[in-house]
C-alpha positions as CSV (number, residue, x, y, z in Angstrom):
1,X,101.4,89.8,129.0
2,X,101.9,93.4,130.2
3,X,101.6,95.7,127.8
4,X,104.2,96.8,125.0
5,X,105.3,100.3,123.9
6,X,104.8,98.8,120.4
7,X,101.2,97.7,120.9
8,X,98.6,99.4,118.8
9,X,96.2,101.2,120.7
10,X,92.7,100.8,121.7
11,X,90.0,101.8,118.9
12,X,92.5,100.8,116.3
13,X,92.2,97.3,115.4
14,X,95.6,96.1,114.2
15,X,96.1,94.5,110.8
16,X,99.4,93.3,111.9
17,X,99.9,91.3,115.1
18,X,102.0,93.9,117.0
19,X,101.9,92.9,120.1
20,X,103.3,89.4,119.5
21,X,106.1,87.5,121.7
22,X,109.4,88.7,120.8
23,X,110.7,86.4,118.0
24,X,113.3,83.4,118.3
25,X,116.8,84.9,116.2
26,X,115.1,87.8,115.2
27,X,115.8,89.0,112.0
28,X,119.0,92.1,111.3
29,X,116.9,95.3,112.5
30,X,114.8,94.0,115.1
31,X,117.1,94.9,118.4
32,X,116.3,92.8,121.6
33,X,113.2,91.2,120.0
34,X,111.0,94.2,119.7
35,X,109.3,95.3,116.7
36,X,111.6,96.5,113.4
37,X,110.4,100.4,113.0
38,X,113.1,101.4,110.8
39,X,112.7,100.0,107.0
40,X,115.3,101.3,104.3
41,X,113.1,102.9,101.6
42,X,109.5,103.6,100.8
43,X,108.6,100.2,98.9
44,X,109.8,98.4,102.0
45,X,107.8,99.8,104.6
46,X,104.4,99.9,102.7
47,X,105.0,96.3,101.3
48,X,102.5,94.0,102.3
49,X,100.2,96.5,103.3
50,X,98.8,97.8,100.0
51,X,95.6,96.2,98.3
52,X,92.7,97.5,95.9
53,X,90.0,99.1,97.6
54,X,91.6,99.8,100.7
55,X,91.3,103.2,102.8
56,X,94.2,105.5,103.5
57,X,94.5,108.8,105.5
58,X,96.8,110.9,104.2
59,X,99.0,113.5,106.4
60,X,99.7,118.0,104.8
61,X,97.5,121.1,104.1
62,X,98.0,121.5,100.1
63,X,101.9,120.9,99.6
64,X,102.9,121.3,103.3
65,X,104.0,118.3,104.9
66,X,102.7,115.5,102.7
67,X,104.5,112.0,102.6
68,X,105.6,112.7,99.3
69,X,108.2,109.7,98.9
70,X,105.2,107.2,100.1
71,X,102.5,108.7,97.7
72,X,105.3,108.2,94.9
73,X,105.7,104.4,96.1
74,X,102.0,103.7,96.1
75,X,101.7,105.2,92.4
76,X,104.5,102.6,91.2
77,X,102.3,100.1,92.8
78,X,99.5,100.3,90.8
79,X,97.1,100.0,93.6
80,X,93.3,101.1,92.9
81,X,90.2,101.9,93.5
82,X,91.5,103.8,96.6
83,X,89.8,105.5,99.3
84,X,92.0,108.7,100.7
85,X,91.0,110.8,103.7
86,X,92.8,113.8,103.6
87,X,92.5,117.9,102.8
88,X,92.8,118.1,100.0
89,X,94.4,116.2,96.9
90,X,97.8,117.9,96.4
91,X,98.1,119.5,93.0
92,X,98.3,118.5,89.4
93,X,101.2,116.3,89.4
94,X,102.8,115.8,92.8
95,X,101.7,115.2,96.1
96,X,98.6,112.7,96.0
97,X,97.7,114.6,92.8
98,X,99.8,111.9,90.9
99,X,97.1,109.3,92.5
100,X,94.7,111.2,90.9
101,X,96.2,111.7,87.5
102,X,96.5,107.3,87.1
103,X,92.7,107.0,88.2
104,X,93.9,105.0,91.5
105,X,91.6,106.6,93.7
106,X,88.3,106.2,93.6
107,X,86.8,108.2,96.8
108,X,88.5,111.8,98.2
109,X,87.1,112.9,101.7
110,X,88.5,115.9,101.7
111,X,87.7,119.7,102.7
112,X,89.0,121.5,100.2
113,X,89.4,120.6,96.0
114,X,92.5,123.5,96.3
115,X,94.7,123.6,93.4
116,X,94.4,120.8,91.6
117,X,92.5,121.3,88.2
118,X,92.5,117.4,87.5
119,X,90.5,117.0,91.0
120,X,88.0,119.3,89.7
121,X,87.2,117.3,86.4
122,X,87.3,113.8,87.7
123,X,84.6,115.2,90.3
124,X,82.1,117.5,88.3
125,X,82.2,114.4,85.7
126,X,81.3,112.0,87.8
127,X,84.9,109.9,87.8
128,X,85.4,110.2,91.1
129,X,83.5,110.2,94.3
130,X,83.7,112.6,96.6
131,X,82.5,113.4,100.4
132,X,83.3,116.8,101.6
133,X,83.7,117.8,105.3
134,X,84.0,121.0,107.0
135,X,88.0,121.5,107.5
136,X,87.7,121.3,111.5
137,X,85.3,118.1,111.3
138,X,87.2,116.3,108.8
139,X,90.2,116.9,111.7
140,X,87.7,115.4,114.2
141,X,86.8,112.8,112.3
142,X,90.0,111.2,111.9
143,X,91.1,112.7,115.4
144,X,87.6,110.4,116.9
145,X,88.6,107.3,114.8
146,X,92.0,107.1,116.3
147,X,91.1,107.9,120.4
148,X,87.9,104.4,119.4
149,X,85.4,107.3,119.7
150,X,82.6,105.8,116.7
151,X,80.7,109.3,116.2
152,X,80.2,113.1,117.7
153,X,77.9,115.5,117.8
154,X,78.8,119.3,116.0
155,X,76.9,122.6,115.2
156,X,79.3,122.5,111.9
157,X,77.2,122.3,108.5
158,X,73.7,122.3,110.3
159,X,71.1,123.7,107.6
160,X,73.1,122.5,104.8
161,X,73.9,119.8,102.5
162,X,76.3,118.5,104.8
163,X,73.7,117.9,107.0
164,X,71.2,115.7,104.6
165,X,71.3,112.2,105.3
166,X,73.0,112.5,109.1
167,X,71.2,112.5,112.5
168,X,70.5,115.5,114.0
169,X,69.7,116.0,118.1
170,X,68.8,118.4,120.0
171,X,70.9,119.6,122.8
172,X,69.6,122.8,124.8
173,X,67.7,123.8,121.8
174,X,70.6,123.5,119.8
175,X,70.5,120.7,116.5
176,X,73.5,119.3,116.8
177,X,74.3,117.3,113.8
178,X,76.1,113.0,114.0
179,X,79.4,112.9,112.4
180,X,81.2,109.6,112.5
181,X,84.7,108.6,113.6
182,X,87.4,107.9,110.3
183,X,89.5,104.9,111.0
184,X,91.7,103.7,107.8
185,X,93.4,100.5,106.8
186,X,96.6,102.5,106.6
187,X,98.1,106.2,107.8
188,X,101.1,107.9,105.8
189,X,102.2,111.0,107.1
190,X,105.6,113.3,107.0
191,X,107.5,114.4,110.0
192,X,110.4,116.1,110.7
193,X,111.9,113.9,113.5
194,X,111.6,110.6,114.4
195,X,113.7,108.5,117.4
196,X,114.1,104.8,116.9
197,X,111.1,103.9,118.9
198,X,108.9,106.0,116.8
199,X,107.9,109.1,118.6
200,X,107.7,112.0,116.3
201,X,108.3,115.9,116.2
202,X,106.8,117.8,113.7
203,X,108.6,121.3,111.9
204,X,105.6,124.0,112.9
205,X,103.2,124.3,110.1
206,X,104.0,121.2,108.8
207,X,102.1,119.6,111.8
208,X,98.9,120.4,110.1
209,X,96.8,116.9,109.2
210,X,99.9,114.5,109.9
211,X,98.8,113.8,113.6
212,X,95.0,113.2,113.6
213,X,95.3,110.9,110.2
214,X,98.6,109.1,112.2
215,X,96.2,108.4,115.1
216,X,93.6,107.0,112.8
217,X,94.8,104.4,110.3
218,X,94.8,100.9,111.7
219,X,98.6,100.7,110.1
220,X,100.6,103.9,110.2
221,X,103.9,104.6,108.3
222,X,106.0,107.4,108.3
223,X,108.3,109.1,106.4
224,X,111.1,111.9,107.9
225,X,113.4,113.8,107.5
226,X,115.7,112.7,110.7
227,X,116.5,109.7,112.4
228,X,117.7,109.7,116.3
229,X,118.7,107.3,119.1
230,X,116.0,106.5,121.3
231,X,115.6,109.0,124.2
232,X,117.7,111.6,122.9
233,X,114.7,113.7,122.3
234,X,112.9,115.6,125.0
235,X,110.1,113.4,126.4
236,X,108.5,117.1,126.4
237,X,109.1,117.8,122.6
238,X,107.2,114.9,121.4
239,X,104.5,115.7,119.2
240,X,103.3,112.4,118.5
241,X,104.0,109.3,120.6
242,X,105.5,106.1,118.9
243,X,102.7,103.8,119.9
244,X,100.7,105.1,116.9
245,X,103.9,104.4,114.6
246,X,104.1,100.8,113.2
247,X,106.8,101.6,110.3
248,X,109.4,104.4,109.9
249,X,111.6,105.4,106.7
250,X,114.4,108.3,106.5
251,X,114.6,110.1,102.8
252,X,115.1,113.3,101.3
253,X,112.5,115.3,100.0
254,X,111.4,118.0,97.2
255,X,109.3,119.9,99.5
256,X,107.6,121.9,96.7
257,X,106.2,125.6,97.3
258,X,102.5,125.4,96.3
259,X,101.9,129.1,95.6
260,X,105.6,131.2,95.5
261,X,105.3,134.4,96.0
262,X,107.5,136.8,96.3
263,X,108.3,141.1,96.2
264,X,109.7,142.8,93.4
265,X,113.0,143.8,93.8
266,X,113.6,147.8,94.9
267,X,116.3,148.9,92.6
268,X,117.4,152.1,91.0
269,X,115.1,151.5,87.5
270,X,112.2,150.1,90.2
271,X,112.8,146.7,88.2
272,X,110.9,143.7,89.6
273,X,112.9,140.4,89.9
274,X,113.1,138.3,87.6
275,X,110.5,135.3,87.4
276,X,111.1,132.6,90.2
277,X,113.8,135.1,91.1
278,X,113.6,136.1,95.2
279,X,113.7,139.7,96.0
């Protein structure tokens, strides 16, 4: 069977069989017998994908670009003992910071505690489990799992804790210490655009996380802003191509300013603006 643009790619084994004979009387949403991509909310793209104990990598750099609308439906699911590769953990109430706050994860690898006070407690008292990486290594990590490469070699963290318990190698009288690959059960991350077919375009800083940790979940949905006809976005534009993108969902979305900040307002009295007030 030649090979499908909806196949999952090599190093990622699927969970779903994607690559599976076009169905007889396909169902309303799946156009000449190809795979459905588009689902109409949330709860509908991540059903029958959730379970307890499960891995997810998780797209955004502290509030920017996070699936926001796919953390909130995997709160209302009540699934637990997570493991989440991402960042960080949003903040204290949104973002994954909500899956923090209901005890449904049970493992952060992360880089970075950030804002989020509830993070802080549930690690230093031993609730929840936690393996930090270096912010360029955790990118690598998840960026190895999803190109099938198992483990690479890096300077990063050589000398430190982050070193105890790994391999270390020499290479031209350097140590060089083994970091492995990150592959997840499933992927959620936000983009900006996405055509029918799945290839995405991320808005700038936004792009952050949300394309290693697409590339490395074994499942990946996302959520976006836009929705376009296939090939109406410039083959050179494409951030991310829709081979790595099983399940797609269109919504709107708070996008919530982590830290605001803003200049005080030059008037006559010198009179700063008010609070939450831009200059």
């Amino acid at each position: 069977m030649p090979l499908r643009h909806d196949c999952v790619p090599l190093g990622r084994g699927p969970v779903v069989d994607t690559c599976a004979p076009p169905v007889q009387n396909p169902p309303k949403g799946l156009h000449g017998g190809t795979m459905r991509k588009i689902y109409d909310n949330a709860d509908a793209a991540l059903e029958g994908l959730l379970k307890d104990g499960m891995s997810i990598a998780a797209g955004g750099f502290g509030l920017c670009g996070i699936p926001e609308l796919l953390i909130a439906s995997i709160h209302k699911s009540g699934v637990k003992d997570l493991t989440v590769a991402s960042n960080n953990c949003g903040v204290d109430g949104f973002g994954l910071g909500i899956l923090l706050d209901s005890k449904q994860i049970r493992k952060m690898q992360s880089s970075y505690v950030g804002e989020n006070a509830e993070f802080m407690r549930q690690y230093l008292s031993g609730e929840l489990e936690l393996e930090f990486n270096p912010q360029g290594t955790l990118a690598e990590r998840m960026r190895a799992g999803g190109a099938g490469i198992p483990g690479f070699y890096t300077k990063t963290g050589v000398g430190t804790v982050i070193a105890e318990g790994k391999e270390v190698k020499n290479f031209d009288g350097e140590d060089y210490i083994l970091e492995r690959g990150i592959v997840t059960d499933l992927a959620i991350v936000k983009a900006w655009k996405a055509d029918e077919t799945g290839n995405l375009v991320f808005r700038k800083t936004a792009r952050n996380f949300n394309v290693p940790a697409a590339t490395c979940g074994r499942v990946c949905v996302v959520e976006v802003e836009e929705i376009v006809p296939a090939g109406s976005i410039d083959p050179d534009h494409i951030h991310l191509p829709g081979i790595y993108v099983h399940r797609i969902i269109q919504g709107e979305h708070e996008k919530r300013i982590e830290q605001r900040t803003v200049r005080k307002r030059a008037d006559q009295n010198n009179a700063p603006a008010a609070q939450g007030e831009e200059a």
